[in-house]
C-alpha positions in Angstrom: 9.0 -100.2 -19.4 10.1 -97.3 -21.8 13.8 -97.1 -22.5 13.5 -92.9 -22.0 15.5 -92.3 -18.9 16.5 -89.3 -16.4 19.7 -88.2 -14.5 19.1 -90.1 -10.9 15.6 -91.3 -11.4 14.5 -93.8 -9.4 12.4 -97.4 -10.7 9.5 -96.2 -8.8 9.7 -93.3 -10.4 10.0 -94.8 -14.5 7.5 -97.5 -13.2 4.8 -95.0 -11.9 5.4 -92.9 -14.8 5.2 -95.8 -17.5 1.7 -96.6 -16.0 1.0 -92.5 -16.5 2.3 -92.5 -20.2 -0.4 -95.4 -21.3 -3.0 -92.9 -19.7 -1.5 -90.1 -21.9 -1.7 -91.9 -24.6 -5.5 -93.4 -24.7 -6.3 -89.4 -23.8 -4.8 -88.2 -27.3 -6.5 -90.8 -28.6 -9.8 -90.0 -27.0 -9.2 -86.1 -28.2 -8.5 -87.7 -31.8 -11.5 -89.9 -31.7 -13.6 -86.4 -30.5 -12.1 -84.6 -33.1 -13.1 -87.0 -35.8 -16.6 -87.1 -34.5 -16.9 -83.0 -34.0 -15.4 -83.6 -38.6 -18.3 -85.7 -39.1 -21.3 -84.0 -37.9 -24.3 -83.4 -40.0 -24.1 -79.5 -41.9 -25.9 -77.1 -39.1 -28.1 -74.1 -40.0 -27.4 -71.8 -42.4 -26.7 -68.2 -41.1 -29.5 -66.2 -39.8 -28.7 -63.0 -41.6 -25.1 -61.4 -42.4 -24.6 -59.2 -39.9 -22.7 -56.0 -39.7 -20.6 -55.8 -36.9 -17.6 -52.9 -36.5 -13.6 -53.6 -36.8 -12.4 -53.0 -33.0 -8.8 -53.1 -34.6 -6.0 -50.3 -35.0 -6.4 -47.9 -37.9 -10.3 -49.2 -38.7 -12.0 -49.0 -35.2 -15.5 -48.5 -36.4 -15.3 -49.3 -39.8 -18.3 -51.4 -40.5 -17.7 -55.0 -41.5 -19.9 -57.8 -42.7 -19.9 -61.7 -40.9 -19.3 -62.8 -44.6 -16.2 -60.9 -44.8 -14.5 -62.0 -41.6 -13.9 -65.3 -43.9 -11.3 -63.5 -46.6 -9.9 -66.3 -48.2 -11.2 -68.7 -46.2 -13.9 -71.3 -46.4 -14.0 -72.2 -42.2 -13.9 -68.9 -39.6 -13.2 -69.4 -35.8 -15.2 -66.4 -33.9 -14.6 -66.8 -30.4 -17.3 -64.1 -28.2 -15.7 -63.2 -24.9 -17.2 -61.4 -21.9 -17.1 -57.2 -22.6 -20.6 -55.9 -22.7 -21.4 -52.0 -23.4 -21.4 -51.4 -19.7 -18.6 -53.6 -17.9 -16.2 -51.7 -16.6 -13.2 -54.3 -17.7 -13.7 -57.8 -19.7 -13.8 -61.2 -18.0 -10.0 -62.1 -16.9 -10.5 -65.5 -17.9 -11.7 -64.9 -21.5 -8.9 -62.0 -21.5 -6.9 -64.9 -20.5 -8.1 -67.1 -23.4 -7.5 -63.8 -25.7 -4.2 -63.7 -25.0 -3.1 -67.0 -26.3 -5.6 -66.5 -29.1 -3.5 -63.3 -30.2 -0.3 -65.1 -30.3 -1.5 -68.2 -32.3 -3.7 -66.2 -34.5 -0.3 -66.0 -37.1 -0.8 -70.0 -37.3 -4.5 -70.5 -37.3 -4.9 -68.4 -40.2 -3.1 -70.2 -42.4 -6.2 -72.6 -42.9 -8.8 -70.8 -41.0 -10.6 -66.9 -40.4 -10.2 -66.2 -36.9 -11.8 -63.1 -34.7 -13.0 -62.4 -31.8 -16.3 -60.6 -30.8 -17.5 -58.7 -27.9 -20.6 -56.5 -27.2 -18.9 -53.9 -26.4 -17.9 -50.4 -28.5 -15.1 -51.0 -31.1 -13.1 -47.9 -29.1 -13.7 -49.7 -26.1 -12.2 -53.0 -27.8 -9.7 -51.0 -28.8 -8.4 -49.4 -26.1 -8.4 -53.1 -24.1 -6.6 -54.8 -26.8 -4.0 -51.9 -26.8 -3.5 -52.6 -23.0 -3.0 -56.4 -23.2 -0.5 -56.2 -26.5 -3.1 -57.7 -29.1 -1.9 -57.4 -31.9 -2.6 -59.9 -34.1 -5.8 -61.2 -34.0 -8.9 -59.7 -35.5 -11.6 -57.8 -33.4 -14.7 -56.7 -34.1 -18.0 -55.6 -31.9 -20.9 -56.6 -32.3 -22.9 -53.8 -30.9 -25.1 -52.8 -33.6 -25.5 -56.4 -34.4 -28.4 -59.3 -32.8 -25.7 -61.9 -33.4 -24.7 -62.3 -29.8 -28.7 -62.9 -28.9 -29.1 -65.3 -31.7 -26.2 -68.1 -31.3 -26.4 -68.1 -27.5 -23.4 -66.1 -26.6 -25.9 -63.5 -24.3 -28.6 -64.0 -21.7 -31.9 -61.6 -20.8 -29.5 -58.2 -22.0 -26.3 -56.9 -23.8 -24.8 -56.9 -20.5 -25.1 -60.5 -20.0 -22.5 -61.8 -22.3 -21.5 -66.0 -22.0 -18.1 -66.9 -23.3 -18.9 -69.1 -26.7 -16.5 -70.3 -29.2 -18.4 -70.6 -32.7 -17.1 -72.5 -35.7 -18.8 -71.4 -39.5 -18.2 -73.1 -42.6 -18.9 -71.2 -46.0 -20.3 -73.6 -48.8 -20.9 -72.9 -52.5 -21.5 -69.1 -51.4 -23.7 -69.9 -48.6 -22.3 -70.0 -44.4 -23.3 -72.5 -42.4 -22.7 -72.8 -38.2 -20.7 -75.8 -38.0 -20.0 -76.2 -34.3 -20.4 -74.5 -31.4 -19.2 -74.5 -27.0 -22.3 -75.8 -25.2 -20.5 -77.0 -22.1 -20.7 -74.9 -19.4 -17.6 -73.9 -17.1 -14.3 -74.5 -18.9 -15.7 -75.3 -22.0 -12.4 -74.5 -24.6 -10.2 -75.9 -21.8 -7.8 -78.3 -24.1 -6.7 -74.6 -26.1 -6.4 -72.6 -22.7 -2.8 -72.3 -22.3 -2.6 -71.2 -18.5 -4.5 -74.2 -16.9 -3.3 -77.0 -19.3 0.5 -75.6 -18.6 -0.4 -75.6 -15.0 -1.3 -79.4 -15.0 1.9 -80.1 -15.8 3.5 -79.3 -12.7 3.3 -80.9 -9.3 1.3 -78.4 -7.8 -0.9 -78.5 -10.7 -3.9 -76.4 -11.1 -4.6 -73.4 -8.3 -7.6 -73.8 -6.5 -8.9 -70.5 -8.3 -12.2 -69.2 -10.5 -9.7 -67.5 -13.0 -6.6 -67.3 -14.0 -4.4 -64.5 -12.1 -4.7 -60.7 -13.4 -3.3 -57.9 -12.5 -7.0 -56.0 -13.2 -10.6 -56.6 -11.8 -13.9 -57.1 -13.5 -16.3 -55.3 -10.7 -19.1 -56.1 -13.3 -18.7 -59.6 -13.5 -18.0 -60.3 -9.9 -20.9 -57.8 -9.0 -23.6 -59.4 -11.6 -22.3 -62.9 -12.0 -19.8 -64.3 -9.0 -21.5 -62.9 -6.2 -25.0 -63.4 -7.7 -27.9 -65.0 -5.4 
């Protein structure tokens, strides 16, 4: 039994909870473990080309930018591709959901690794989304002009067909490499999603919902993916 206690708490209570806290415990563990694994795989492909995309960010929308350049000072870039293609009317609310944590940690994450994000859609568009949800940190760019989307999986048969993929690259002696990348299906960067994990913690835990709520629709996604077949 732990010696932690709580105003008025019951035994059934520290008892049932004790039992939870080993259960805690291994699943850290487990995420370590993964994480150690995820440290230890072989080096992946080296980059297909260095593609040109376009800063989506205040006071350089459209200013062309190279994937190499998205590193700065850094040898390991984050680039997280959410759910904005040229003709959606809004982005996906759950990667905009995602987005917005992303923006917030962005300040910490950067002090060992790039970070961006990328979307299909025109920098002004980008733009004009980041503006309305308060971004303000992290770095966006689109990848209009670019095939990079196609080529690591993060679109199906068009540009309008955009998947939600979070790619990790690592830059060695001058050359970049992919280093890891989501291929689970569903909530696939669910241990970094603020909204559901926070959710989990209380006894109602987790609404029986596709996304998180929003105060804006996608009518492109639910027109071309929810509601499809």
């Amino acid at each position: 039994m732990s010696e932690l206690r709580y105003p008025n708490e019951s035994r059934a209570y520290r008892d049932a909870r004790d039992v939870l806290l080993k259960d805690e415990r291994e699943l850290v563990d487990k995420v370590k473990s993964l994480a150690e694994k995820r440290r230890n795989l072989p080096l992946g492909g080296q980059l297909k080309e260095d593609y040109v995309f376009q800063w989506a960010n205040d006071g350089k929308v459209g200013t062309s930018v190279r994937f190499s350049e998205l590193f700065g000072d850094k040898n390991t870039l984050l680039l997280y591709s959410f759910m904005f293609g040229p003709n959606w009317d809004n982005p996906c609310p759950s990667c905009t959901s995602l987005v917005d944590g992303f923006d917030r940690t962005w300040y910490q994450v950067t002090r060992h690794a790039a970070f961006a994000a990328i979307a299909k859609a025109p920098a002004d568009r980008i733009n004009a989304w980041a503006k309305q949800r308060g971004w303000s940190q992290i770095a966006l760019v689109s990848g209009s002009g670019s095939t990079y989307q196609a080529d690591y999986k993060c679109q199906g048969d068009s540009d309008d067909m955009q998947w939600p993929v979070m790619h990790v690259f690592t830059r060695r002696d001058g050359k970049i490499f992919h280093f890891w990348g989501t291929e689970l299906p569903g909530n696939h960067v669910d241990t970094v999603w603020p909204y559901w994990n926070l959710m989990d913690f209380t006894p109602e835990g987790r609404p029986d919902i596709p996304t998180p709520p929003q105060d804006f629709r996608s009518e492109f996604l639910e027109r071309n993916y929810l509601n499809k077949g």
